[in-house]
One Martini backbone bead per residue (centre of mass of N, CA, C, O) as a GRO file, in nm:
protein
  114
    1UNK     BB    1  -2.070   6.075   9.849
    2UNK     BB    2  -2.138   6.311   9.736
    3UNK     BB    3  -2.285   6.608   9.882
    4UNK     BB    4  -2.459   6.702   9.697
    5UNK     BB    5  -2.631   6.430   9.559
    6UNK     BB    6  -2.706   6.378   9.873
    7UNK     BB    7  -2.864   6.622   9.925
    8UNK     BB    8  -3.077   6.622   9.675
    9UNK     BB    9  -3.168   6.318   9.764
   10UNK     BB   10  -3.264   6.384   9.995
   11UNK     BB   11  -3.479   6.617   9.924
   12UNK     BB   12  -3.628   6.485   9.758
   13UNK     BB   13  -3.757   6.261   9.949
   14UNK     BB   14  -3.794   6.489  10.209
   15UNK     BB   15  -3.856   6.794  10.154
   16UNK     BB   16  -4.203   6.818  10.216
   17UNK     BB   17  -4.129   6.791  10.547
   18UNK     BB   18  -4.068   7.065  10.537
   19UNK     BB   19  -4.067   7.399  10.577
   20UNK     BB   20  -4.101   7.637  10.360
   21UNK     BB   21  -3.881   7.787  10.437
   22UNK     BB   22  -3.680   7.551  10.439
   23UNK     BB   23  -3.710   7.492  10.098
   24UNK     BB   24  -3.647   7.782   9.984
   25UNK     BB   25  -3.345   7.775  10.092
   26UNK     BB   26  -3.247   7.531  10.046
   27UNK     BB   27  -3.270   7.573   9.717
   28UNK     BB   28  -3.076   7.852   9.721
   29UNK     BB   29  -2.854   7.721   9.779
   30UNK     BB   30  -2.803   7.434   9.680
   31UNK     BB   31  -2.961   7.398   9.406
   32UNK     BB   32  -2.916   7.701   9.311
   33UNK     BB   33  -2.632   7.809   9.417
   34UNK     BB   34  -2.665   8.034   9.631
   35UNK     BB   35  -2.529   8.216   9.849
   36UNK     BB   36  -2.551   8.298  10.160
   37UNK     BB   37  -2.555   8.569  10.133
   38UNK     BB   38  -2.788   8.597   9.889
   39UNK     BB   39  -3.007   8.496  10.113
   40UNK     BB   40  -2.980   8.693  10.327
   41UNK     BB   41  -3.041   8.956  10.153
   42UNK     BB   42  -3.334   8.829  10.072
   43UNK     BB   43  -3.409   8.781  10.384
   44UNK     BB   44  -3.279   8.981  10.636
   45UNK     BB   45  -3.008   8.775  10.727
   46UNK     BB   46  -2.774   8.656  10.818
   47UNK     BB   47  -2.543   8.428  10.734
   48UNK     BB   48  -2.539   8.284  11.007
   49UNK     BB   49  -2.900   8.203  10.953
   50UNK     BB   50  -2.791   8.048  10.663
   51UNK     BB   51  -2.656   7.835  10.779
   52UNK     BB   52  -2.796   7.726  10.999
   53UNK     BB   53  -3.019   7.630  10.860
   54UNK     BB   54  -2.874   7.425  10.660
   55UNK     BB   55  -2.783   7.250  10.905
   56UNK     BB   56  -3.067   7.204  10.990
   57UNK     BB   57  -3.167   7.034  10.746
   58UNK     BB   58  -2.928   6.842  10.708
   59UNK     BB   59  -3.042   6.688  10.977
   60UNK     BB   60  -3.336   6.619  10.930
   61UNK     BB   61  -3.272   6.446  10.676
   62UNK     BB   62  -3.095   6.247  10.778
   63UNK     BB   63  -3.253   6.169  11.002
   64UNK     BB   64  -3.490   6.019  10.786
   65UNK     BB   65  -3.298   5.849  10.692
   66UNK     BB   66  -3.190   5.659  10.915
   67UNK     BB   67  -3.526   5.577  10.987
   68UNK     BB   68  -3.582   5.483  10.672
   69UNK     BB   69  -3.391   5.430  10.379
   70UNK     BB   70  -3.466   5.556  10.086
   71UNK     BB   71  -3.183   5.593   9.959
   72UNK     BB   72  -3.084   5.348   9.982
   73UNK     BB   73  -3.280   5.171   9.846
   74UNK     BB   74  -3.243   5.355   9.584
   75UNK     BB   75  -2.994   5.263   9.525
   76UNK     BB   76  -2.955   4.958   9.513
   77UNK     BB   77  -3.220   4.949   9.310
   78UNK     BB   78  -3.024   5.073   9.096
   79UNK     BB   79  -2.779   4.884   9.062
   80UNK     BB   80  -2.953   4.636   8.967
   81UNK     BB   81  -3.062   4.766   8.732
   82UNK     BB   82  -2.783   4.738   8.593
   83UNK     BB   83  -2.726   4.469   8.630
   84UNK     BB   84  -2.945   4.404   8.435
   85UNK     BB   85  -2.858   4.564   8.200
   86UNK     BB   86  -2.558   4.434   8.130
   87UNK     BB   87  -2.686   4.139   8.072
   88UNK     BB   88  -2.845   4.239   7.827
   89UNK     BB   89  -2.593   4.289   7.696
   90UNK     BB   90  -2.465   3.983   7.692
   91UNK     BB   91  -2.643   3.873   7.516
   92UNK     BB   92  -2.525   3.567   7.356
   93UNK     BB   93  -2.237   3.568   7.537
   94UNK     BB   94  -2.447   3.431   7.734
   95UNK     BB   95  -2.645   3.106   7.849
   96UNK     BB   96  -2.960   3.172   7.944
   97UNK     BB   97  -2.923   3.022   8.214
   98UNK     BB   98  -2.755   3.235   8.350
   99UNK     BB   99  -2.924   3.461   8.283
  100UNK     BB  100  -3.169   3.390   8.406
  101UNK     BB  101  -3.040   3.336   8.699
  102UNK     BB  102  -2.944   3.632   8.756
  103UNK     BB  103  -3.205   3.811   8.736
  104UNK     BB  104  -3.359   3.665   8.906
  105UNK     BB  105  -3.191   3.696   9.169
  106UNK     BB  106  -3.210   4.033   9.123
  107UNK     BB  107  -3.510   4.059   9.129
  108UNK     BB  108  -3.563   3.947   9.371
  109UNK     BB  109  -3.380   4.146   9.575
  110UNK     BB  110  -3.571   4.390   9.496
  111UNK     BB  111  -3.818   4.266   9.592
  112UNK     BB  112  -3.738   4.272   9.896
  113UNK     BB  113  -3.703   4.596   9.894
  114UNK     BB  114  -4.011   4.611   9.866
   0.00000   0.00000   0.00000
């Protein structure tokens, strides 16, 4: 998974367990593309010790998932939702009996992940 969209997603999911300043940072570096330097030169702290703090945030978020796996659930219940739609895009092409019974099984798994 590209990197930044891995972290945009730990983030979504983890960031409000982070503290406020380690969220306003991680926001202004990360999500919001400020370099290293003006986030350091915004804060009065060297680059430094704003690369250290993304470092140290990007292992808590990580930690987070490691012990939850929400990201992962939320990845695999989006992928099956797709194949439930490519399905439906299929109505038609395909009988009736056969779509039925691949929704049940993709929506039942969704359900297990739930």
């Amino acid at each position: 998974m590209e990197q930044v969209l891995q972290q945009t997603l730990l983030y979504d999911f983890y960031g409000e367990l982070l503290t406020e300043h380690q969220r306003s940072v991680y926001e202004d570096v990360v999500l919001n593309d400020i370099s290293y330097s003006e986030a350091a030169q915004d804060l009065g702290v060297s680059r430094q010790g704003v690369h250290e703090l993304i470092k140290r945030c990007n292992k808590i978020l990580e930690g987070y998932e490691s012990k939850l796996h929400l990201v992962e659930r939320f990845l695999c219940i989006r992928q099956k939702v797709e194949q439930i739609q490519e399905l439906a895009g299929q109505y038609g092409e395909i009988d009736k009996e056969t779509l039925a019974r691949e929704v049940s099984e993709i929506s039942g798994s969704i359900l297990e992940e739930l």
